[in-house]
PAZAKOL-232504 format. One record per residue (C-alpha): x, y, z; residue number from 0; chain; residue in one letter. Coordinates in nm, 2 decimals. Layout:
<pt><xx>X</xx><yy>Y</yy><zz>Z</zz><balum>NUM</balum><lumti>A</lumti><nupa>a</nupa></pt>
...
//
This chain:
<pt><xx>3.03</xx><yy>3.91</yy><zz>4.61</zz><balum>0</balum><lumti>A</lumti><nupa>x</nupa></pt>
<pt><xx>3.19</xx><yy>3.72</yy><zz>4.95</zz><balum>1</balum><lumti>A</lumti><nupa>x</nupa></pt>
<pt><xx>3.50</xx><yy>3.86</yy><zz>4.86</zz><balum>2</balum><lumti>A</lumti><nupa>x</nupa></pt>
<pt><xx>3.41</xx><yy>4.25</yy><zz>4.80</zz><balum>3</balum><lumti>A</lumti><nupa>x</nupa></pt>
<pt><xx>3.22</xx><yy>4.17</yy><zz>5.15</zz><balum>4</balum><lumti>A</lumti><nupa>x</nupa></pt>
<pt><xx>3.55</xx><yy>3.98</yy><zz>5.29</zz><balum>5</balum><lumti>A</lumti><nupa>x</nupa></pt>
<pt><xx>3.75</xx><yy>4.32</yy><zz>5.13</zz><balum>6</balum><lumti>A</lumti><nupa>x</nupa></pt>
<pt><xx>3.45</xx><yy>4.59</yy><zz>5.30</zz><balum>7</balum><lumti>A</lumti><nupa>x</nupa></pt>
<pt><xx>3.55</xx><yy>4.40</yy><zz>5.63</zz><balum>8</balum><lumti>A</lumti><nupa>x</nupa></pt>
<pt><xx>3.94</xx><yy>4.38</yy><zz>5.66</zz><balum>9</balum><lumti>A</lumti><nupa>x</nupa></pt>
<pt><xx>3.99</xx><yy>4.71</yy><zz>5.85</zz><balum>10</balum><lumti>A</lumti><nupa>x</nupa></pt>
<pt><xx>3.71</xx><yy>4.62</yy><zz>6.10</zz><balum>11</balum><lumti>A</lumti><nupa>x</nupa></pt>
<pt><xx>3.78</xx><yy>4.61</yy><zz>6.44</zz><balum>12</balum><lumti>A</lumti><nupa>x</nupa></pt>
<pt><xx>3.64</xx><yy>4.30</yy><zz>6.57</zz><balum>13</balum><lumti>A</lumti><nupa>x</nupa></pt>
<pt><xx>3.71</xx><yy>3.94</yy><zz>6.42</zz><balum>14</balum><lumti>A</lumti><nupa>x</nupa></pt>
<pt><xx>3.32</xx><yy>3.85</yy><zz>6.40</zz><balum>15</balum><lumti>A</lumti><nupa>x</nupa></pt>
<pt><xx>3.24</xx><yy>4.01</yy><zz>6.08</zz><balum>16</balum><lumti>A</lumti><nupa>x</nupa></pt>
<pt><xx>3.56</xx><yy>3.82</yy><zz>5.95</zz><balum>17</balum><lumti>A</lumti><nupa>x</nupa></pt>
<pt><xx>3.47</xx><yy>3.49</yy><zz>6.07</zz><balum>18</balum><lumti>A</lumti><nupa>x</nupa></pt>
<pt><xx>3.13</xx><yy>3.55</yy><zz>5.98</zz><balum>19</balum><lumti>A</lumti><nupa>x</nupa></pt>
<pt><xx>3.27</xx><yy>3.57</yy><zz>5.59</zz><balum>20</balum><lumti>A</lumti><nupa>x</nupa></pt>
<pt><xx>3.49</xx><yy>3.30</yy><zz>5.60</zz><balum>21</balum><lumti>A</lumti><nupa>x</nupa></pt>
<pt><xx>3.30</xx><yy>3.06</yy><zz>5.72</zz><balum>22</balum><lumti>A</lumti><nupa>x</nupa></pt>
<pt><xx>3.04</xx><yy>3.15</yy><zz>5.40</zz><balum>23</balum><lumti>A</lumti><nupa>x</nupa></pt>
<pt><xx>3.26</xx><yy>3.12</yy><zz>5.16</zz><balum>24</balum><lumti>A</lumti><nupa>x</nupa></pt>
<pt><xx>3.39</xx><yy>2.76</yy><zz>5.34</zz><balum>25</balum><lumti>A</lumti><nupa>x</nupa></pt>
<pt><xx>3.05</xx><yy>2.67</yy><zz>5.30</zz><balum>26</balum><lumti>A</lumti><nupa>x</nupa></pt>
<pt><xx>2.99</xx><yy>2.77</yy><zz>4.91</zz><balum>27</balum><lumti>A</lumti><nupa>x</nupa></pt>
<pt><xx>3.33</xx><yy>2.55</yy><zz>4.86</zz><balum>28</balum><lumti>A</lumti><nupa>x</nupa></pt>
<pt><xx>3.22</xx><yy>2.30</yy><zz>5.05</zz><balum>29</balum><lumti>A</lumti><nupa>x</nupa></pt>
<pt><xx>2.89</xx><yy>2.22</yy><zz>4.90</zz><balum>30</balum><lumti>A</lumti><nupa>x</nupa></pt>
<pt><xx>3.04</xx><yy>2.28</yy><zz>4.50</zz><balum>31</balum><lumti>A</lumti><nupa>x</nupa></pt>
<pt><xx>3.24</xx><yy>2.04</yy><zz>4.62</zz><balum>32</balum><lumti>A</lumti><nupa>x</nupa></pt>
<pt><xx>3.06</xx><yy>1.77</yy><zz>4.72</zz><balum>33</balum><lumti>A</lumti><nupa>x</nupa></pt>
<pt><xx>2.83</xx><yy>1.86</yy><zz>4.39</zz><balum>34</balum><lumti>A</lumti><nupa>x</nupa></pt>
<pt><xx>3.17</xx><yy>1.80</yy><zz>4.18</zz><balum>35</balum><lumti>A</lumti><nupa>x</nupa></pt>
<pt><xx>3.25</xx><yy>1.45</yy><zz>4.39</zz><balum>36</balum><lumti>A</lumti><nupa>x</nupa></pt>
<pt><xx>2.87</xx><yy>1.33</yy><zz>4.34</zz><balum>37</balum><lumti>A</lumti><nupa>x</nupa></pt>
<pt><xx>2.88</xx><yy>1.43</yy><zz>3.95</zz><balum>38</balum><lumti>A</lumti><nupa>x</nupa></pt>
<pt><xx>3.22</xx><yy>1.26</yy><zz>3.91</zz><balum>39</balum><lumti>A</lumti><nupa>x</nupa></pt>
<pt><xx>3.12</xx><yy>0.92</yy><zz>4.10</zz><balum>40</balum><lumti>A</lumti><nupa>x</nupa></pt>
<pt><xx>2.80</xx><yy>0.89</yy><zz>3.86</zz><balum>41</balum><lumti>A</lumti><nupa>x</nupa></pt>
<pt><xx>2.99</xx><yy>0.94</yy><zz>3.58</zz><balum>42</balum><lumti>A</lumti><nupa>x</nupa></pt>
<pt><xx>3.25</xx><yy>0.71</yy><zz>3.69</zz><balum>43</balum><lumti>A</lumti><nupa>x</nupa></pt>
<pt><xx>3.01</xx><yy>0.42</yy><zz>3.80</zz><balum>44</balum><lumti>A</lumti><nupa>x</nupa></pt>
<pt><xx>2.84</xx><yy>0.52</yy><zz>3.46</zz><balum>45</balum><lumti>A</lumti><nupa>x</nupa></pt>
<pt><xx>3.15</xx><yy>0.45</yy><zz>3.28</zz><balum>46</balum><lumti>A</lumti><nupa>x</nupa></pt>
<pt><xx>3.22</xx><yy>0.15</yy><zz>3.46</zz><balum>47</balum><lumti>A</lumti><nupa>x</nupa></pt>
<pt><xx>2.88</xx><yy>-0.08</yy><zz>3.37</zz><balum>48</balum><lumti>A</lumti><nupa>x</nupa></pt>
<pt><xx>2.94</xx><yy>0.08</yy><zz>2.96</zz><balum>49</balum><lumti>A</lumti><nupa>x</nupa></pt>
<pt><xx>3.26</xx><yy>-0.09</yy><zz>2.97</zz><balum>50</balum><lumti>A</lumti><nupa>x</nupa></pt>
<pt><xx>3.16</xx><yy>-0.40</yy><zz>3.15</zz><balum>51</balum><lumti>A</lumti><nupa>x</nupa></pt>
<pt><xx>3.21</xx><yy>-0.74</yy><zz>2.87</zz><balum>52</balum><lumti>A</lumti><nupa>x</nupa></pt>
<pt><xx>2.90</xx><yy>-0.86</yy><zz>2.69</zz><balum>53</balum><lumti>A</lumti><nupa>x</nupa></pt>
<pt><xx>2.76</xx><yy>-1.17</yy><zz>2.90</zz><balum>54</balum><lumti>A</lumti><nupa>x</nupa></pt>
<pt><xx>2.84</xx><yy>-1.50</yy><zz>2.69</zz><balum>55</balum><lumti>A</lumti><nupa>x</nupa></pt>
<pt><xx>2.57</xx><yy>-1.71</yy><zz>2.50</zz><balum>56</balum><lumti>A</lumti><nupa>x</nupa></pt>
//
C-alpha cells in the first residue's frame, strides 16, 4: 500500500508528499525490525540456559 502511495506521488511537484512516504515506510522497517532482533535475542537466551550442563551432585 506505501508503495502504490510512494508510486501515486513520484510525478508530484513538491518533495513533501515524497518525504512524507519514505519516512513511513522507514518506520514500518524499523519497528519489524526491532520485533525480529527482540524475537531472535529470546530465542537465543532461550537456547542458551537449554544447553547450559546439568549442575553436579
Amino acid at each position: 500500500m506505501i508503495v502504490v502511495a510512494a508510486l501515486r506521488l513520484k510525478g508530484a511537484v513538491m518533495a513533501w508528499p515524497d518525504l512524507i512516504v519514505a519516512a513511513v515506510m522507514a518506520e514500518i522497517f524499523v519497528t519489524s525490525s526491532i520485533q525480529i532482533l527482540q524475537q531472535a535475542w529470546t530465542e537465543h537466551q532461550r537456547d542458551a540456559v537449554a544447553t547450559l550442563p546439568a549442575p553436579a551432585k
